[in-house]
C-alpha positions as CSV (number, residue, x, y, z in Angstrom):
1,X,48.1,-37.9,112.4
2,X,48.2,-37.0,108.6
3,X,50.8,-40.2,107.9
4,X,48.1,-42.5,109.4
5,X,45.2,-40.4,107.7
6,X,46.4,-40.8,104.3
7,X,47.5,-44.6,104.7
8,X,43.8,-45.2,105.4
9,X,42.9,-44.5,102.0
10,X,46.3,-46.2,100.2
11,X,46.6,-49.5,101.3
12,X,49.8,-49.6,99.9
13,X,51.3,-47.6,102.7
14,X,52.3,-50.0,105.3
15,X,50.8,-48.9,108.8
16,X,53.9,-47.6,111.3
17,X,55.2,-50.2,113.9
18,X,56.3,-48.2,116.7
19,X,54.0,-47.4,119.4
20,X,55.2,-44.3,120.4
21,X,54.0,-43.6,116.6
22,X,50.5,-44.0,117.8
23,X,50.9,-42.5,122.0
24,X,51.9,-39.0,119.9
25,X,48.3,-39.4,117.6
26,X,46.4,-39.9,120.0
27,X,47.8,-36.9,122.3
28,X,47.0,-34.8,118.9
29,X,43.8,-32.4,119.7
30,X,42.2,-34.1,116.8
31,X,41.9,-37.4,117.7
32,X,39.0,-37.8,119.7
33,X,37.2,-35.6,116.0
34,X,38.4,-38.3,113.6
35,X,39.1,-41.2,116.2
36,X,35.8,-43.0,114.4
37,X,36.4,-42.6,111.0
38,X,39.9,-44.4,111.7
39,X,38.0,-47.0,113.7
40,X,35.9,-47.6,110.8
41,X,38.4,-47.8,108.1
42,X,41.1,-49.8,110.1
43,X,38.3,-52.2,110.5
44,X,36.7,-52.1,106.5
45,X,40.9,-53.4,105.8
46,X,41.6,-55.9,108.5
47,X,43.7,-53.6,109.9
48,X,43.4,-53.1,113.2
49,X,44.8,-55.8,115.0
50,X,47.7,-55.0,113.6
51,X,48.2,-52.2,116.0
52,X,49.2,-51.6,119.4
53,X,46.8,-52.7,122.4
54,X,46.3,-50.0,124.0
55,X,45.6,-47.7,120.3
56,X,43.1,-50.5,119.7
57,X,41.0,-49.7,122.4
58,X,41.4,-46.3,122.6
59,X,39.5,-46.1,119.0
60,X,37.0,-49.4,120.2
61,X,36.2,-47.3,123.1
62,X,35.3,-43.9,121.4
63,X,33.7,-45.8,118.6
64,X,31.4,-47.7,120.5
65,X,30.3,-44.5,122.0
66,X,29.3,-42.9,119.0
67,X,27.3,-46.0,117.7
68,X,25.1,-45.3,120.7
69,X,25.0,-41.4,119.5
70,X,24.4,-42.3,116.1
71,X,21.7,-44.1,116.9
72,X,19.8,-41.8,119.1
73,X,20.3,-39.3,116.4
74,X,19.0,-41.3,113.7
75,X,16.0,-42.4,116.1
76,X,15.0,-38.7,116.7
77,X,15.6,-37.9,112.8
78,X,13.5,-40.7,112.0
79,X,11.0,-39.0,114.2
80,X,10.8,-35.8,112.9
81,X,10.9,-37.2,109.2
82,X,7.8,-38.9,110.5
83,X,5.9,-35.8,111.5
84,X,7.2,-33.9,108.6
85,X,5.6,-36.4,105.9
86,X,2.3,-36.9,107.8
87,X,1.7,-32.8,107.4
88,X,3.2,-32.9,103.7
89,X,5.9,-30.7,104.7
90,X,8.8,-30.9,102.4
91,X,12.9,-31.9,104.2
92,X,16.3,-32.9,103.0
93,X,18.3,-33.6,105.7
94,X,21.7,-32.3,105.3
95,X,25.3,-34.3,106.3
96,X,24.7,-36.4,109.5
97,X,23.6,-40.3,109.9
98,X,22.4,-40.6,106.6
99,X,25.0,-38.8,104.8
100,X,27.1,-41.8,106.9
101,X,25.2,-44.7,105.7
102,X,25.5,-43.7,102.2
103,X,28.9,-42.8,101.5
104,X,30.9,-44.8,104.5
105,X,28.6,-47.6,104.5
106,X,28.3,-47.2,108.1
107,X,25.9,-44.8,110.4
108,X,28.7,-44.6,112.9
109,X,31.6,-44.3,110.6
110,X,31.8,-40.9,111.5
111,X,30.9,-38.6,114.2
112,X,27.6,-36.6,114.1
113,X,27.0,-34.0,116.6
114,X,23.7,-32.5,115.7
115,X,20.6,-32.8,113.1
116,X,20.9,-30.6,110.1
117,X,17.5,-30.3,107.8
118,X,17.0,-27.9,104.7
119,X,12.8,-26.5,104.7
120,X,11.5,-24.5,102.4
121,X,11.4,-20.8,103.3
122,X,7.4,-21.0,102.9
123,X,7.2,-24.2,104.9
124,X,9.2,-23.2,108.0
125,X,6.9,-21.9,110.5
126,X,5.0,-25.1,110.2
127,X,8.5,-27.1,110.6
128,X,9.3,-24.8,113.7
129,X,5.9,-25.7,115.3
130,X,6.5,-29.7,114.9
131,X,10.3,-29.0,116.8
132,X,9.0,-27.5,119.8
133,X,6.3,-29.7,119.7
134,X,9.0,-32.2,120.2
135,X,11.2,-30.8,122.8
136,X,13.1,-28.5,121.4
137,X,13.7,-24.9,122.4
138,X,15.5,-21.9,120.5
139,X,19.0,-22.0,121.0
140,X,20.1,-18.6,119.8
141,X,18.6,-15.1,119.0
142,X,17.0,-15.8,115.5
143,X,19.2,-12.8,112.8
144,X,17.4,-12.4,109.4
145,X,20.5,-12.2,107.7
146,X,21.4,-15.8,108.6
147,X,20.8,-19.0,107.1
148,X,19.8,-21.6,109.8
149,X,18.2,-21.3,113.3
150,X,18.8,-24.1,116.1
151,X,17.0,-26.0,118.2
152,X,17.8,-27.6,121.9
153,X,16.3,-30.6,124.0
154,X,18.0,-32.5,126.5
155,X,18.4,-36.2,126.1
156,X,18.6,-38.6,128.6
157,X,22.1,-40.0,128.2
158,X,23.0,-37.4,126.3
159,X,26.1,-35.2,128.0
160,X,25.4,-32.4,125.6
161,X,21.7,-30.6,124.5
162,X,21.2,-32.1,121.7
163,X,20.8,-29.5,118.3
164,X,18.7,-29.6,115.3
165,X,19.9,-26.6,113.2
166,X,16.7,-26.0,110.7
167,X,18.0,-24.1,107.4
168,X,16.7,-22.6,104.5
169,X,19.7,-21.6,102.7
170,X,23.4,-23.0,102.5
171,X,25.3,-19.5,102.7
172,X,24.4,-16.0,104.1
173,X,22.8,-13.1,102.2
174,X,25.4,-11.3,99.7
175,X,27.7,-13.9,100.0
176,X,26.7,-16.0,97.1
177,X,24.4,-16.1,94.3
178,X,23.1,-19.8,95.1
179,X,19.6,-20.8,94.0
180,X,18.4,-23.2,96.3
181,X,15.2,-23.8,94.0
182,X,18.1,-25.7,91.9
183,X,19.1,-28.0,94.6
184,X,15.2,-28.9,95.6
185,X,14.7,-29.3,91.9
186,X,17.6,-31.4,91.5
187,X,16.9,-33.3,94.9
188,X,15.4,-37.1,94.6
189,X,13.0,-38.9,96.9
190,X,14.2,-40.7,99.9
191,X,12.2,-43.8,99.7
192,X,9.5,-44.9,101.5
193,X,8.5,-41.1,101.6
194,X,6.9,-38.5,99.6
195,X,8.1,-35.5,101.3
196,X,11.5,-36.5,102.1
197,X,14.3,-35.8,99.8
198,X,18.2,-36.1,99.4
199,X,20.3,-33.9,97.4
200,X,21.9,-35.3,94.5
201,X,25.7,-36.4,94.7
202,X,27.0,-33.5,93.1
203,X,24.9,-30.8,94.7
204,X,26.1,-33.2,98.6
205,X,29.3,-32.8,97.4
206,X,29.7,-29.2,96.7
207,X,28.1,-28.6,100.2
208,X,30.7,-30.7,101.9
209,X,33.0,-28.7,100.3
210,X,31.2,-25.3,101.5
211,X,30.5,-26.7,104.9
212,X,34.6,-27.5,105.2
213,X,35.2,-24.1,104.0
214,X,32.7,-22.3,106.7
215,X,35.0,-24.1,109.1
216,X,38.2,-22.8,107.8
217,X,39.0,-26.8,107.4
218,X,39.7,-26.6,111.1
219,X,39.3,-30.2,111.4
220,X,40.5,-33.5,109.3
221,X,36.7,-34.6,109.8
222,X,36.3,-31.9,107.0
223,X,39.3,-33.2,104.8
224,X,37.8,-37.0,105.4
225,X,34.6,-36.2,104.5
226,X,35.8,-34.8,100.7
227,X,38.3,-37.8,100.8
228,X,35.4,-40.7,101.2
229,X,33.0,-38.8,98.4
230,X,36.2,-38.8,96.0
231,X,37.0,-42.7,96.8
232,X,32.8,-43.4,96.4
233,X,31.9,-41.6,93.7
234,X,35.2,-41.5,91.6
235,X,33.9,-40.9,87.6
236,X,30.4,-40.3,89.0
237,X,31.8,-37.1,90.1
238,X,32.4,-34.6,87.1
239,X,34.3,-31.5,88.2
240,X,33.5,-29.6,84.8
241,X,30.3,-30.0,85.8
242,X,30.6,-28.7,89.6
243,X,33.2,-26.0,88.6
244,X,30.3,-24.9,86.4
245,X,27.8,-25.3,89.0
246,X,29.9,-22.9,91.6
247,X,30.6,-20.4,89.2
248,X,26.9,-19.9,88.5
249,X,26.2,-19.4,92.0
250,X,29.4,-16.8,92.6
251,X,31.3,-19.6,95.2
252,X,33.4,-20.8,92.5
253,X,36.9,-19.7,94.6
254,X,35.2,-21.4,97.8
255,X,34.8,-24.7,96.4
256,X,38.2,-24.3,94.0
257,X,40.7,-23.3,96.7
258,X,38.7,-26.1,99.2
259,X,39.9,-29.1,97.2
260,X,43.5,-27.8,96.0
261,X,44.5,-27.6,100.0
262,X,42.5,-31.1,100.3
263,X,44.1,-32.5,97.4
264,X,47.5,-30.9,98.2
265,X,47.8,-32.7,101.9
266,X,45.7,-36.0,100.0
267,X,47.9,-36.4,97.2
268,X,46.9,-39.7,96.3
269,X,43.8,-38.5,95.5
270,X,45.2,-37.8,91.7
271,X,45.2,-41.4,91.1
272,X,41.5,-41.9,92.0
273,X,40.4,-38.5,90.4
274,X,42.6,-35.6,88.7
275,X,42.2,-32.5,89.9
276,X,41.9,-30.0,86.9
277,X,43.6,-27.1,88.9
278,X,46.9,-26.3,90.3
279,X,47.3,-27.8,93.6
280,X,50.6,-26.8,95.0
281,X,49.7,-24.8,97.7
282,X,47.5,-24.3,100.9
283,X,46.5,-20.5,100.2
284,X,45.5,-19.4,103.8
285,X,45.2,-22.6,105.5
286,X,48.5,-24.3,107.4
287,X,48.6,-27.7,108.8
288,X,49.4,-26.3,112.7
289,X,45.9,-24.2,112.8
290,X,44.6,-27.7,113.4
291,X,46.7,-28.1,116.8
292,X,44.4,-24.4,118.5
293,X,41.2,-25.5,116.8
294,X,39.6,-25.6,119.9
295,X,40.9,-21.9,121.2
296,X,37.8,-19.6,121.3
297,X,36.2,-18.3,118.2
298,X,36.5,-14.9,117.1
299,X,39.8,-14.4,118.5
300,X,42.8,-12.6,116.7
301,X,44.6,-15.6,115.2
302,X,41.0,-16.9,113.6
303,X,40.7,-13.2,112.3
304,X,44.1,-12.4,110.8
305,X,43.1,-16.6,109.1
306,X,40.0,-15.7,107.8
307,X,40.9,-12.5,106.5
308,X,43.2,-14.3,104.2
309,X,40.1,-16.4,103.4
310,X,38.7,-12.7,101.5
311,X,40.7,-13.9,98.3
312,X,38.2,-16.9,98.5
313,X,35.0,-14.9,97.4
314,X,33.9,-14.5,94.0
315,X,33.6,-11.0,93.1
316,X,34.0,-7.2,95.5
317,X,30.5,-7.2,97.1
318,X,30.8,-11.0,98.6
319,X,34.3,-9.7,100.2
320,X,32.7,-6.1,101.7
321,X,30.3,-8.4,102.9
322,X,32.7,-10.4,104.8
323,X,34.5,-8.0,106.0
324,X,31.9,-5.8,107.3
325,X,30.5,-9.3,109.6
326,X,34.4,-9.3,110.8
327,X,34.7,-5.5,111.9
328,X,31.2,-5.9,113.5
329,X,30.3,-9.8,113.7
330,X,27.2,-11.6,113.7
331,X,25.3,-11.0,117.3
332,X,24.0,-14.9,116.5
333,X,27.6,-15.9,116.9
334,X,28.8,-14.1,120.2
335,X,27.7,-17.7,122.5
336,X,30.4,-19.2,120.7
337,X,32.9,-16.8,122.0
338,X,31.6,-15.2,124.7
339,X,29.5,-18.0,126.2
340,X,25.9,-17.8,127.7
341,X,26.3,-16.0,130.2
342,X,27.2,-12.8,128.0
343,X,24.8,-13.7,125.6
344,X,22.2,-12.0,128.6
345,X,24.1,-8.4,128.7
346,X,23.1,-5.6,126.8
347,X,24.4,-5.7,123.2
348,X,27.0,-3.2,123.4
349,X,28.5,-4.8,126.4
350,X,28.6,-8.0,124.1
351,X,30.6,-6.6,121.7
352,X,33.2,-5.4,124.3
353,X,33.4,-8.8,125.5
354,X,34.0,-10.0,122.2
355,X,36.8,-7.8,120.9
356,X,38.7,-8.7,124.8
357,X,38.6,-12.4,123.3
358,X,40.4,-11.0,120.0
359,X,43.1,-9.5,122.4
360,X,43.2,-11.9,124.9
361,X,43.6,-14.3,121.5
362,X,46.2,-12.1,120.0
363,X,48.3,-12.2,123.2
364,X,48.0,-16.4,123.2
365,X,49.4,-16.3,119.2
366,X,52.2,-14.0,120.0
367,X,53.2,-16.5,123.3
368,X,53.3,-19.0,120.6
């Protein structure tokens, strides 16, 4: 996967022959994640018809499928946007179909599974009222020390519910110093309207980078999406200027360590844009991880990963911090292990459930 990968963004590489090359990517667990981003890009370079057949339609297929996702995504975004301006309340919409049109050139270049909007903390109660008036439900139990809640509605069409996550911060309490008065005062208008506003390059960058991080990079989506911003913004990106930036808000390590694994598996990257730090290592993260992305969350293997992740924050409190949501985890998070059904016992009973995952997980690494 990581040979084809990086011969997407150096067309130098010549594009292996064999088709056995491309039967063993597409049995790799993260095809079906990245399968439209490939799409795109072998299309952009005239490139796809020089592979096999049967790889051609594989990616045609999946593609096609999320232009129709993309679209009902941006139609319901366009929506809300709509409501949101008429009542003067203030959005940025975060990653998704826009963050696609702007830097792949594309709204279904790559996979978006959800709506992610930032509000101001004064203006979400009024934000909350216009979802539900729309459909949505709350998803999960709403925890102060969070950053986001989410939103449900089912969509004709649609296999999954689909999500709108409605934040107010990037990062949980303690964890950073981040000023989000910064990035709305640094945001710029999203024309036609008033209200709504995009974050500047730098400030979409160094969330990508965050957001990747969150995710322990479990996914080349993550790596892809750093990749494309690199390649489109090249000069335009100043890394003085966002090593700067992180520091001020205490996620300097975060952001640093991010791009030296992305850079070390994307080492072509150097040509478009040097990396002013050390990149000859992964730290915590290891190319396999990305082969049991999909195991549950919160088991043993994710724990003993993320805990090497603790040399990532910036100073003692941010890593007690982290440590303390590991030993005793965020009740907001338990659907993702546990599943729904446990979500509706009492919370102690939760918990039990959630440290037999870490066991039943530790006995799955241990097989392996």
């Amino acid at each position: 996967m990581l040979e084809l990968l990086r011969a997407l963004y150096d067309e130098r590489k010549t594009l292996e022959k064999e088709p056995d090359f491309y039967r063993y990517v597409m049995e790799d667990r993260q095809f079906d994640r990245v399968c439209s981003q490939i799409c795109f890009f072998l299309k952009r370079q005239k490139r796809l018809d020089q592979l096999p057949s049967f790889f051609q339609d594989a990616l045609n297929e999946r593609f096609m499928g999320n232009v129709s996702a993309s679209l009902l995504l941006k139609a319901q975004l366009k929506q809300l946007l709509g409501r949101f301006e008429s009542l003067g309340i203030d959005v940025i919409p975060l990653k998704g179909p826009l963050f696609a049109e702007k830097y792949y050139g594309d709204l279904a270049a790559r996979d978006s599974g959800d709506i992610d909007i930032l509000i101001r903390p004064e203006q979400m109660d009024e934000a909350i009222k216009i979802i539900e008036t729309m459909g949505f439900v709350p998803g999960r139990k709403y925890e102060p020390y969070h950053f986001h809640r989410v939103f449900y509605k089912k969509m004709p069409g649609w296999s999954d519910e689909l999500a709108i996550e409605v934040h107010w911060d990037l990062l949980r309490k303690e964890t950073s110093s981040l000023n989000m008065a910064e990035l709305w005062r640094d945001s710029v208008p999203f024309k036609p309207y008033r209200h709504v506003f995009e974050l500047s390059d730098l400030h979409t960058f160094y969330l990508i980078c965050l957001h990747g991080w969150n995710h322990h990079l479990n996914s080349w989506k993550y790596f892809i999406d750093i990749v494309q911003m690199i390649h489109v913004m090249k000069d335009r990106l100043d890394f003085i200027e966002l090593m700067q930036f992180a520091r001020k808000q205490k996620t300097w390590k975060r952001v640093a360590h991010t791009l030296m694994i992305v850079y070390h598996e994307f080492p072509s990257l150097d040509e478009v844009l040097p990396l002013p730090i050390r990149h000859n290592t992964t730290l915590w993260w290891r190319r396999r991880d990305l082969q049991c992305a999909d195991q549950p969350k919160k088991t043993m293997p994710t724990i003993i990963r993320r805990l090497k992740q603790t040399k990532d924050y910036d100073n003692g409190l941010q890593k007690w911090t982290f440590l303390k949501r590991e030993i005793m985890p965020d009740p907001v998070n338990f659907a993702d292990t546990i599943g729904r059904k446990g979500m509706r016992l009492p919370r102690f009973f939760q918990y039990l459930l959630v440290y037999l995952k870490r066991l039943e997980g530790l006995f799955y690494w241990a097989r392996r």
